[in-house]
Wavefront OBJ file of the C-alpha trace (Angstrom):
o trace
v 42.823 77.414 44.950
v 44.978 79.981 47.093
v 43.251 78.577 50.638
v 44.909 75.628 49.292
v 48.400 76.749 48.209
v 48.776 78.605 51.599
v 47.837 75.252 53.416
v 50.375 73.637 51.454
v 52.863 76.323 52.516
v 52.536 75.485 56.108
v 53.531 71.717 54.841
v 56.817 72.821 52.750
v 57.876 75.592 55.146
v 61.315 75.700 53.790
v 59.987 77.230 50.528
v 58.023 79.462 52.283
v 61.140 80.872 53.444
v 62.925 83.007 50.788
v 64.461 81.121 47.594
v 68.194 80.189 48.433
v 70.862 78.722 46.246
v 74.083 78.142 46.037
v 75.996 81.528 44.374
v 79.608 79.360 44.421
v 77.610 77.864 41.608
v 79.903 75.770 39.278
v 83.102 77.698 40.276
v 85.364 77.068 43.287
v 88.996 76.190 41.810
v 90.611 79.460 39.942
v 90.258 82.158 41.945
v 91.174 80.409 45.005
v 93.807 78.440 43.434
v 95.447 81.380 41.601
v 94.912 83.901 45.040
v 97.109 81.211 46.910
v 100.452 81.210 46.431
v 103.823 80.314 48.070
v 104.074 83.128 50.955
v 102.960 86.776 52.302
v 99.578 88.334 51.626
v 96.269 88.409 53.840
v 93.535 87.316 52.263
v 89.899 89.183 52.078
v 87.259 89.209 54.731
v 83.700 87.355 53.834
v 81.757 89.834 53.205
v 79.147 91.662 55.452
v 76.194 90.719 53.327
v 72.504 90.258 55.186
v 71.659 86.813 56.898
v 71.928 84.011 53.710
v 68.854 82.396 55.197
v 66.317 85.700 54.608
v 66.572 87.323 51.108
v 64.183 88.728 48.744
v 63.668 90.464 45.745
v 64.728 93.837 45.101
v 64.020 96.330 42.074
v 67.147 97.094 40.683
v 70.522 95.802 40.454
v 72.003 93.226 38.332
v 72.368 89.505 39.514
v 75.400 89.360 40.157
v 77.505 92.833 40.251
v 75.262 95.409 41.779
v 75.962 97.325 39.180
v 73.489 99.958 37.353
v 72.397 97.820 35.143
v 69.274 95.506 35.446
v 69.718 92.152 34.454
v 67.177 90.407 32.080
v 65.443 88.127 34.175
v 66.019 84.314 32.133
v 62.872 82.293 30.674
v 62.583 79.104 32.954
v 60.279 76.598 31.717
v 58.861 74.196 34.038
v 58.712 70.834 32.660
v 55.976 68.631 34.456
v 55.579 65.094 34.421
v 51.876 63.877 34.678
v 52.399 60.702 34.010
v 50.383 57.654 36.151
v 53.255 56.754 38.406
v 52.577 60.705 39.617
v 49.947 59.024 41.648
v 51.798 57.512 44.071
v 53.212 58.717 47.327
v 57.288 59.291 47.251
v 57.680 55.745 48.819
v 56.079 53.927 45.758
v 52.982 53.525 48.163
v 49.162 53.924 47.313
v 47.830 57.358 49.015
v 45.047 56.368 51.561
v 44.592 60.249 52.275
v 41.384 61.218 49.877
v 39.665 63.082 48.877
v 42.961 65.617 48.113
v 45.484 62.636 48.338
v 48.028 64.952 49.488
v 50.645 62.191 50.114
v 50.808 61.941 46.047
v 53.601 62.667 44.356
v 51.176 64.606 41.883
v 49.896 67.033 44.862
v 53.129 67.536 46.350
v 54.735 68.451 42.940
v 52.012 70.902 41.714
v 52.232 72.515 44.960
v 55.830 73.063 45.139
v 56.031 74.020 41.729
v 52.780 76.708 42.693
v 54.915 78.222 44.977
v 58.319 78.484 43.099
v 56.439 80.150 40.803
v 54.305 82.397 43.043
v 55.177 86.183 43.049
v 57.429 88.349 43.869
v 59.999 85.703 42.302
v 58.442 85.835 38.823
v 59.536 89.437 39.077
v 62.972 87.857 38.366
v 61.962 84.630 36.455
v 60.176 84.168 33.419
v 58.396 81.040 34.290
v 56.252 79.057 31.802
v 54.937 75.618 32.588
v 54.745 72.545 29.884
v 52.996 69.814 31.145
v 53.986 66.066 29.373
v 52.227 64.096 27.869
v 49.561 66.440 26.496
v 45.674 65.947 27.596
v 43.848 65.569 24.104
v 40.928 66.140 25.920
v 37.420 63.944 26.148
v 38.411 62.225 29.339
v 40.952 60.479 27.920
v 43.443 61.368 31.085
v 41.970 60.949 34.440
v 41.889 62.977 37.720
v 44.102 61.918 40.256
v 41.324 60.553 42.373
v 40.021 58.332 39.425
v 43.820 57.132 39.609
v 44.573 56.118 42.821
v 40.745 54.698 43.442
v 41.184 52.865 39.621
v 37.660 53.717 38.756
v 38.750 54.624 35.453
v 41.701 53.610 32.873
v 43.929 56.409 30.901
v 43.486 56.129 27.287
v 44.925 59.232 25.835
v 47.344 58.318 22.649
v 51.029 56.633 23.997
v 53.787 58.841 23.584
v 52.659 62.569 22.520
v 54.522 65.077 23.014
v 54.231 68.017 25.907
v 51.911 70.840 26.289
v 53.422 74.185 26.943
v 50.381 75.467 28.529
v 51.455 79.112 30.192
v 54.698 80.246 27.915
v 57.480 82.183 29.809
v 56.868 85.579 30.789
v 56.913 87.917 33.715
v 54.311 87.652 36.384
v 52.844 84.736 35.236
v 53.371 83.162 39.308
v 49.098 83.914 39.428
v 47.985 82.267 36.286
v 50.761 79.158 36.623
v 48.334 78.919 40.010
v 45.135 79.020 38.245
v 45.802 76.617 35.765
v 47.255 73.975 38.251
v 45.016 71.895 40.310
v 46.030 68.545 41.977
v 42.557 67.546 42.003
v 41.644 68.226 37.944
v 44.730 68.737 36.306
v 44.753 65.175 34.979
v 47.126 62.279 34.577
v 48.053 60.521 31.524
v 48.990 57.310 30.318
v 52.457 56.658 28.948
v 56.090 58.278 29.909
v 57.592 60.424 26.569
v 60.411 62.302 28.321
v 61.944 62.755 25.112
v 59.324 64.087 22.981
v 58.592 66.390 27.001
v 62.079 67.673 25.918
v 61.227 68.430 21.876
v 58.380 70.196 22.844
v 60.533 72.184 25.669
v 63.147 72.947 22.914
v 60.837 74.145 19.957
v 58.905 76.154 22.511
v 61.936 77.980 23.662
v 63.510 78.366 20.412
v 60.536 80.209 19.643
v 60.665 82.826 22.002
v 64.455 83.020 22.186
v 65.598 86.776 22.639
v 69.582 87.513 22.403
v 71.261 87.667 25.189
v 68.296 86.465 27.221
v 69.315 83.158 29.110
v 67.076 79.633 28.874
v 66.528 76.970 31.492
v 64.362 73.704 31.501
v 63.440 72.491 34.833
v 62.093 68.526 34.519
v 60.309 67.764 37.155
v 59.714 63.790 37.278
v 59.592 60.404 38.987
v 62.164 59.691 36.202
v 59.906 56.348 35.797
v 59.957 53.626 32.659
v 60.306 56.084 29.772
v 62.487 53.134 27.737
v 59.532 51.020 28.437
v 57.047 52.805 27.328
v 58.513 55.654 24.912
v 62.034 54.903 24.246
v 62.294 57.169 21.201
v 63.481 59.865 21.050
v 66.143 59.438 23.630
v 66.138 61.877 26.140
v 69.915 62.078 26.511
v 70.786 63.364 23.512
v 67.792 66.017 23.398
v 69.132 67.578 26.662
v 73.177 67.421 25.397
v 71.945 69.401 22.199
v 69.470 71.835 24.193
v 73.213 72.685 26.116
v 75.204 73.181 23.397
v 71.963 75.702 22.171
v 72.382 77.390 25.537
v 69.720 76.094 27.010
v 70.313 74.255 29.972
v 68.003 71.844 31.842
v 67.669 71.206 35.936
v 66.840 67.287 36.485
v 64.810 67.094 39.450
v 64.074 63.342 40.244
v 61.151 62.921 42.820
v 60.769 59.669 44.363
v 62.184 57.974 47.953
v 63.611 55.500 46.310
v 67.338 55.449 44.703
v 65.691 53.393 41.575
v 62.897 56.344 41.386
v 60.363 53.840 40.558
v 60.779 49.978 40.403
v 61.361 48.718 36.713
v 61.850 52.089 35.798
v 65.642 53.553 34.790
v 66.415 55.159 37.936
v 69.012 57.488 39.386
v 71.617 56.412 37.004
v 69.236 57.855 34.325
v 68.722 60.805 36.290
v 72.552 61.883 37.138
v 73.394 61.095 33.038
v 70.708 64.023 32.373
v 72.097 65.847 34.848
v 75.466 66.180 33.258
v 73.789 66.338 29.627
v 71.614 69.395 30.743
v 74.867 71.293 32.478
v 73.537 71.432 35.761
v 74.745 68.361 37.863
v 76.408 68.868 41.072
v 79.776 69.771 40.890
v 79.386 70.066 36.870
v 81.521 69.414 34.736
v 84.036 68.065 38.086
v 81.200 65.217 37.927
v 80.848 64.498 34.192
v 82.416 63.476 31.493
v 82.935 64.992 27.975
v 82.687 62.716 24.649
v 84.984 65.335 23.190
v 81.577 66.743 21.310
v 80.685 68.738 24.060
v 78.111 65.469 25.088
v 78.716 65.476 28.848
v 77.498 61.974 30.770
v 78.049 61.079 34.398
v 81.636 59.836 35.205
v 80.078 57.401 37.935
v 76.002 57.403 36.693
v 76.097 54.388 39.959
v 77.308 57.187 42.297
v 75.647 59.885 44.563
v 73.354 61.986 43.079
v 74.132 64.522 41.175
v 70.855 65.601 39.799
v 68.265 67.272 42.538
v 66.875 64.664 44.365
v 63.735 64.543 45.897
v 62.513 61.934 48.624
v 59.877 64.004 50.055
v 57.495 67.196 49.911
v 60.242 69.646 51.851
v 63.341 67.979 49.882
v 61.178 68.949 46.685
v 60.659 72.413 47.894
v 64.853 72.391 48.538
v 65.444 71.396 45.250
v 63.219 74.157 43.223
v 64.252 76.820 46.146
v 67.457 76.071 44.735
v 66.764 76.568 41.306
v 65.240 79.693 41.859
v 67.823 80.937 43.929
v 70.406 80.353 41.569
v 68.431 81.878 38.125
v 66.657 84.711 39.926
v 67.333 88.284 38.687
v 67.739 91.668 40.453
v 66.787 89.531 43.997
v 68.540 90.033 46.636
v 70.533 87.285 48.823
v 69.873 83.842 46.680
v 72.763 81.936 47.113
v 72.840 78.716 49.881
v 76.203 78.949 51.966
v 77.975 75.920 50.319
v 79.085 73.053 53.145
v 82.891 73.583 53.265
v 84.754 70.613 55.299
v 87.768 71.563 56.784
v 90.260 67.870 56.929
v 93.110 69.076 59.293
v 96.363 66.567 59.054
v 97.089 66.281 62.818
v 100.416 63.515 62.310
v 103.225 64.296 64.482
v 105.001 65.778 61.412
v 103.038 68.966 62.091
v 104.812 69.247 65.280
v 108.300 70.977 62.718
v 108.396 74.337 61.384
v 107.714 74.951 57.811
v 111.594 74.793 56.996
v 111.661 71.270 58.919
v 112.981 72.207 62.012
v 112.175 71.663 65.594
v 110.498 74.603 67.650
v 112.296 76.226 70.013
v 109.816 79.041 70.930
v 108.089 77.729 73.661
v 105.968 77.174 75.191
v 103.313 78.277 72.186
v 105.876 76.916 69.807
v 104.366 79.376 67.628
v 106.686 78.461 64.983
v 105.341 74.981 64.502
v 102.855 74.457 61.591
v 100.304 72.823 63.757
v 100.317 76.365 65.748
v 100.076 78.182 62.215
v 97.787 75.986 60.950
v 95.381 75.845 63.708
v 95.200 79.802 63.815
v 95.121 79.816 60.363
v 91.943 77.700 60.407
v 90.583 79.971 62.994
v 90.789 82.674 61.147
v 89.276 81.196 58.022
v 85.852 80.483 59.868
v 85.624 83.776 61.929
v 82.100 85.639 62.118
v 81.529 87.035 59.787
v 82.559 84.689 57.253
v 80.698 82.015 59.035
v 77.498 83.556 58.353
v 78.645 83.228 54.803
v 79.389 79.502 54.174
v 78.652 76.641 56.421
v 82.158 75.932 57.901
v 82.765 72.060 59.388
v 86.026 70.362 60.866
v 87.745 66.809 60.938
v 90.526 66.234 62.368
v 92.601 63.188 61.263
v 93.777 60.434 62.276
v 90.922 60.129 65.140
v 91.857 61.003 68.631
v 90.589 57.671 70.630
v 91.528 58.977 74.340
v 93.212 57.685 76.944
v 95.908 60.068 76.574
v 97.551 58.164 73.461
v 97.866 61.246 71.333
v 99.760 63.535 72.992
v 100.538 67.368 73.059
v 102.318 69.977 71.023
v 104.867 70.236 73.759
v 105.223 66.541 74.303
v 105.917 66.441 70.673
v 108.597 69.017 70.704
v 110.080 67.975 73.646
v 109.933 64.377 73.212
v 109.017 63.482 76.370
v 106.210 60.987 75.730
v 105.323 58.824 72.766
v 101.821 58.893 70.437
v 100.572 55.562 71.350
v 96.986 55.851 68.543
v 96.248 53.070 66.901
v 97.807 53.043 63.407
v 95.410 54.211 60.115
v 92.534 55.101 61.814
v 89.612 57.073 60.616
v 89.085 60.957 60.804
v 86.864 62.163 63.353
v 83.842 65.065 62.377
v 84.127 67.293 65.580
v 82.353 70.151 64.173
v 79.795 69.348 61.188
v 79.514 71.700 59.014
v 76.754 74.264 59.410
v 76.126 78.145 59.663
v 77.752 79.909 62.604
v 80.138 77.688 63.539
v 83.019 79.543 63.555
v 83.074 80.083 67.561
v 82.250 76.196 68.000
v 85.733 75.709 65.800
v 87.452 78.056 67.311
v 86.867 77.019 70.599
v 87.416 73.036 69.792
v 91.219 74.331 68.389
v 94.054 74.879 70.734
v 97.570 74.464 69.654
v 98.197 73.710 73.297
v 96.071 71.066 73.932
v 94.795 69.642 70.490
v 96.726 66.396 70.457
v 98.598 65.125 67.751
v 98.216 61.501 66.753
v 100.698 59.053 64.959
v 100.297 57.677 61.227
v 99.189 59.527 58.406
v 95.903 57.831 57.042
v 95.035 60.355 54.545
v 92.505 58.044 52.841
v 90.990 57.173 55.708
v 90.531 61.092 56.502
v 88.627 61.386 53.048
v 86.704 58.198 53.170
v 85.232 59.960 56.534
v 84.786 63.134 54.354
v 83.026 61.648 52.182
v 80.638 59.807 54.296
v 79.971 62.397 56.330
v 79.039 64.842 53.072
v 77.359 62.267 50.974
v 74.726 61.484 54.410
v 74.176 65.635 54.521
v 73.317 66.039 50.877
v 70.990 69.157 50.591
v 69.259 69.620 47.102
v 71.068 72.482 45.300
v 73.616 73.223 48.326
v 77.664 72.853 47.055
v 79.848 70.809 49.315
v 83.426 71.183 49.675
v 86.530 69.572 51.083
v 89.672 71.303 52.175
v 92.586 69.282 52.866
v 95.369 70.775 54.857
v 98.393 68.871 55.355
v 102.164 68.806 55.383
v 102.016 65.966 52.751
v 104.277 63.565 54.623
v 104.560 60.215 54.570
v 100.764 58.240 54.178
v 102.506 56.085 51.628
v 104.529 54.735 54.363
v 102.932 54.769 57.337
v 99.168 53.921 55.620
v 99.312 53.033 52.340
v 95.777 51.848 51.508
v 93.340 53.465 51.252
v 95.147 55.779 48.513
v 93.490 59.106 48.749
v 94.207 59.797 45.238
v 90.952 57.690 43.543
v 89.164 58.715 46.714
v 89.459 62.027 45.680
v 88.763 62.175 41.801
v 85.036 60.093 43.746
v 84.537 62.817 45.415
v 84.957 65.000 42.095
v 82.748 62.445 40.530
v 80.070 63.332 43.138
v 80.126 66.855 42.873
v 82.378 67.486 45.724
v 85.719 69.231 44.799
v 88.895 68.911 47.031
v 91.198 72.186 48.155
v 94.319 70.604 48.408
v 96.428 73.014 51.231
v 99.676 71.716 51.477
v 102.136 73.430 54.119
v 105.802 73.579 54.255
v 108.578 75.691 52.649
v 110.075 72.680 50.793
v 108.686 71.087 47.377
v 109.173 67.896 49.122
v 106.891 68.852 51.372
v 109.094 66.078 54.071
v 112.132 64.356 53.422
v 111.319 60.947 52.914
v 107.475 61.628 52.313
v 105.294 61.739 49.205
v 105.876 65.392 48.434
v 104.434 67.689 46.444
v 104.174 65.422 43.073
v 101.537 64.355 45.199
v 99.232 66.945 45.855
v 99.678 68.275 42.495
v 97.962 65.142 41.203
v 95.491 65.141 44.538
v 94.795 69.206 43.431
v 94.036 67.614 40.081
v 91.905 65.019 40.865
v 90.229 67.527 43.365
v 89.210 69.475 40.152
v 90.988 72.504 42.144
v 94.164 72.725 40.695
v 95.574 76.429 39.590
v 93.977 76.924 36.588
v 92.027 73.840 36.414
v 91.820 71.642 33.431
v 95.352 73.101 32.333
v 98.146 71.567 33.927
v 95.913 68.602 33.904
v 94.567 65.175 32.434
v 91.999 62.902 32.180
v 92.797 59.250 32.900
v 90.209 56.060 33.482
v 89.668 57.081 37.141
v 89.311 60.971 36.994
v 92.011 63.637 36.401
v 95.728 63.726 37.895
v 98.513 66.442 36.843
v 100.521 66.200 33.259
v 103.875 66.800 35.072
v 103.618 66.180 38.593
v 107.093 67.357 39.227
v 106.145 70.219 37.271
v 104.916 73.277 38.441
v 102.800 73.739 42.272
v 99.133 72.975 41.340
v 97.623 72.573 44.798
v 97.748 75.751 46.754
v 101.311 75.713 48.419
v 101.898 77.744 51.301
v 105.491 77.948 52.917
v 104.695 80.292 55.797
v 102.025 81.533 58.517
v 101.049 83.711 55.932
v 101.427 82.344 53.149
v 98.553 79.447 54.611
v 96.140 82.508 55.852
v 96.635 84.028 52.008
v 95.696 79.949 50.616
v 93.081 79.349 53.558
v 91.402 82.581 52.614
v 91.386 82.680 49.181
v 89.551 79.533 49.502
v 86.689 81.158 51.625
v 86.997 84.191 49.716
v 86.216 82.260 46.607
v 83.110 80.248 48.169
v 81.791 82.724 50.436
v 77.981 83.554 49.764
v 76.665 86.716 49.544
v 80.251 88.461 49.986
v 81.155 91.369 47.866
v 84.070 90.060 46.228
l 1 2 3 4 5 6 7 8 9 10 11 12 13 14 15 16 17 18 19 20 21 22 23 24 25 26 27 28 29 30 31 32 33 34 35 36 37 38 39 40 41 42 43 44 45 46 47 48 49 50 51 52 53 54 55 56 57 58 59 60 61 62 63 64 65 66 67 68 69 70 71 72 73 74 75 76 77 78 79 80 81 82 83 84 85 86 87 88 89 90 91 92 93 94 95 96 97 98 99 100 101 102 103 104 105 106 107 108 109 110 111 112 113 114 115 116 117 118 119 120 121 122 123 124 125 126 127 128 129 130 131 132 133 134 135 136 137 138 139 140 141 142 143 144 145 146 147 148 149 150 151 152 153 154 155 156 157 158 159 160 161 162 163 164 165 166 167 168 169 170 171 172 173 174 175 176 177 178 179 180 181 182 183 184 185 186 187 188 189 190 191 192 193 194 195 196 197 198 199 200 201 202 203 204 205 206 207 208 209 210 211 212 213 214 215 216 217 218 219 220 221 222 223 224 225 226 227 228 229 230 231 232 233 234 235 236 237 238 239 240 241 242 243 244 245 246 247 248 249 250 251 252 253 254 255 256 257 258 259 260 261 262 263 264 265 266 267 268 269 270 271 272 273 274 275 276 277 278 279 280 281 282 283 284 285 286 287 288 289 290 291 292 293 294 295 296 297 298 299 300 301 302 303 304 305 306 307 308 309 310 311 312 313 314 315 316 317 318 319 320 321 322 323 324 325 326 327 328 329 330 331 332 333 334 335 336 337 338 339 340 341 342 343 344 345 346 347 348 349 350 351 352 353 354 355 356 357 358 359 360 361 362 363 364 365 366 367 368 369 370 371 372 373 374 375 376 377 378 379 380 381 382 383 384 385 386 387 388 389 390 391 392 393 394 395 396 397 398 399 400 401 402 403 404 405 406 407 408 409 410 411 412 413 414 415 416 417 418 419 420 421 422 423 424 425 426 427 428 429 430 431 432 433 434 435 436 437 438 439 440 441 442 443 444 445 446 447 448 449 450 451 452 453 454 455 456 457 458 459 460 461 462 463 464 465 466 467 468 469 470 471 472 473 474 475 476 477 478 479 480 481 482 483 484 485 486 487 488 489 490 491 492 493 494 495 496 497 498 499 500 501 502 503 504 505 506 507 508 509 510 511 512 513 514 515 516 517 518 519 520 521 522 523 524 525 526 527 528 529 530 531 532 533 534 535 536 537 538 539 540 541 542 543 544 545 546 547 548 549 550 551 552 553 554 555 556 557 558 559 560 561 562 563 564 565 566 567 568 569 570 571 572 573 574 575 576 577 578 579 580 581 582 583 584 585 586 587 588 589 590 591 592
């Protein structure tokens, strides 16, 4: 059993590695948002914290404040699906692989589970297992060799409920290995996710200790439960397991966005998400009945449960999870992605107050100066190390000399000939350690601005770009800096505004940075009633859901001539106060 787990560790190396998560966890807007404001200040550095890709455990400290105390390490209870679809490799394929069939969904998920569970982490985890549908026993569930050869049928009762086989405690990493064995832990017929659930709740009820937090990981192919056991629903079992406290991980394992042909599919998967507390972005991503019943404001959308189209995405996703709910360990959180969208329109060429630069030749009064050393700042080492720092600049510079420099801006002595509306470009993905790469791409000097102000088109390349990099478990951010002028005018469609309150649907929340010393941001231009709503819809806004409401596409401000939502900075430092508090808030690891 252990000769095997270690081979599987060379196979899912990235779990070998120490458990990571993202510590921004469900956070992002307040402190940021309420550290920002119109002028003066420097913000905080990020933090000098050890390399975010090692970490461990350590024996004392609390989670999350390094205090004396020791936290109370949570009971997690892994919920397993064994169902016949289990059999299959993550493309919906037949394993050809015997006799261990390790292209099998069923091998690949006992063996990642094996090692979340594996020690030292259930120093800080009270893991259990439940496996779902129960084995009555007398051959009634079949190996997973008997499944994939079809030498013999299933025939265990349809629609039982779970089997908590190893109940939550400490150190239980050696006996969760014992018990599971891809070769004789059997399969069973039938898919009851709901009663999996019942069984998960009553369990943990059971052992419940005050103060002590609860967690349900499901771990399935998220396959044909309303085919074969549509009652109980499993929606409304996870919504009231959140409103007890408890909330539940949804960790869908299959290639496919449908999870399993006939089945009910990712849509299925990101509504459980939002029920169980824990989707991407939550609750930026969901939507509340007013009961405290949270669905999935786009269940069609990106994923917002962990997805898992392979054996090292599977090992991502419960790395993640452990991460995240590990006590007294030491580094857990994943650097969040954090997408820098830098307005490069020839209004940044002005001053804050609106004027034309006459400090040359830096011009280091004009807010594209500010802003670009504003930006460099923001990603410096060690801050880099910290969060996982990217930049677009928009609209796209095509070459050829149409965009032209600071000084021929200022000076007027030759004309942005771009191509109106045109897309962003990614010159620096996001990633760890690129805060020299930025810095050395930026120069106020020679960094061309471009005419037009396609701001939608900036954020439909923000979101592509994001949504193609998804990492289970790992936050992703936007960060929108602009002067605010004039995209109604110059490029109208796409409006950013629904592009944003997406994003929000798919777990990606929008910084809204808006620079100049006027509320109308530019005479003429769309102002700050504007970002208010984008800081809204961005699920960022100071003080986030107040000042704001819900409508049918997401949320926009109550008063959007009301008071500044987005972060609003008026001056050099007033942007290095907004830019910072922003990495400040996300950085992982820091001390803050």
């Amino acid at each position: 059993m252990i000769s095997r787990i270690l081979l599987g560790s060379l196979a899912l190396p990235l779990l070998a590695v120490s458990l990571a998560a993202s510590c921004s966890g469900n956070g992002g807007s307040s402190s940021a948002s309420s550290n920002a404001t119109a002028s003066g200040g420097t913000g905080g550095s990020g933090g000098t914290g050890a390399d975010p890709g090692t970490g461990g455990f350590v024996s004392v400290g609390g989670s999350g404040g390094g205090g004396p105390d020791v936290c109370d390490p949570p009971d997690v209870l892994v919920v397993l699906d064994r169902t016949l679809t289990m059999h299959k490799t993550p493309e919906g394929g037949t394993p050809g692989d015997g006799p261990d069939y390790k292209s099998s969904k069923w091998f690949q998920a006992i063996t990642a589970v094996e090692q979340l569970v594996a020690p030292p982490l259930d120093k800080g985890i009270r893991f259990g297992v439940e496996l779902w549908p129960k084995d009555p026993g007398g051959g009634a569930c079949i190996t997973l060799a008997e499944r994939v050869l079809n030498t013999k049928q299933a025939t265990n009762p349809a629609c039982q409920e779970g089997e908590v086989l190893i109940t939550p405690g400490l150190d239980q990493g050696t006996a969760i290995q014992a018990l599971l064995d891809p070769a004789t832990t059997t399969l069973c017929t039938s898919t009851p996710t709901g009663n999996a659930l019942l069984t998960a709740e009553q369990h943990l009820q059971g052992i419940a200790v005050p103060g002590r937090e609860q967690y349900v990981v499901l771990v399935t192919d998220g396959a044909d439960w309303d085919q074969s056991c549509p009652e109980p629903n499993p929606l409304p079992i996870a919504q009231a397991l959140m409103k007890k406290g408890i909330k539940t991980y949804i960790v869908g394992f299959s290639a496919t966005g449908d999870i399993q042909p006939g089945g009910v599919g990712a849509e299925f998967l990101n509504n459980m998400a939002c029920a169980g507390g824990t989707a991407k972005g939550f609750p930026a991503s969901c939507t509340d009945d007013g009961n405290g019943n949270y669905t999935s404001t786009d269940p069609t959308g990106a994923p917002l449960y962990l997805k898992a189209g392979n054996a090292a995405e599977l090992a991502l996703a419960l790395k993640s999870i452990g991460g995240k709910l590990c006590c007294n360990c030491g580094d857990t959180c994943d650097p969040p992605e954090i997408l820098i969208a830098l307005d490069r329109t020839l209004t940044m060429h002005k001053t804050p107050n609106g004027e034309t630069p006459a400090d040359g030749p830096d011009y280091a009064s004009s807010k594209w100066h500010q802003a670009v050393t504003a930006i460099e700042k923001m990603v410096a080492p060690p801050r880099d190390a910290h969060a996982r720092y990217g930049l677009e600049l928009w609209p796209r510079d095509p070459g050829g000399n149409t965009c032209i420099t600071l000084a021929e801006r200022v000076t007027d002595t030759k004309q942005a000939t771009n191509p109106f509306c045109e897309n962003g470009e990614i010159v620096v993905p996001p990633a760890l350690g690129t805060g020299a790469a930025i810095q050395q791409y930026l120069d106020p000097a020679t960094t061309r601005l471009c005419i037009s102000t396609p701001t939608g088109q900036a954020l439909f390349t923000a979101t592509d770009h994001l949504l193609k990099s998804v990492t289970p478990g790992r936050d992703q951010y936007v960060v929108l800096v602009t002067d605010g002028a004039d995209w109604d005018q110059s490029c109208p469609d796409p409006n950013p505004l629904p592009i944003v309150q997406q994003l929000a649907a798919s777990g990606i929340r929008t910084f809204v940075v808006g620079f100049s010393a006027e509320g109308a941001i530019q005479p003429g231009g769309v102002g700050a009633a504007f970002l208010n709503d984008m800081a809204c819809a961005g699920q960022t806004a100071k003080g986030f859901p107040t000042g704001c409401q819900e409508g049918p596409g997401g949320f926009v401000a109550k008063d959007p001539n009301g008071d500044v939502l987005y972060l609003q900075a008026s001056d050099a430092a007033g942007l290095d106060k907004a830019l910072s508090g922003v990495a400040d808030d996300l950085c992982c690891d820091c001390v803050k």
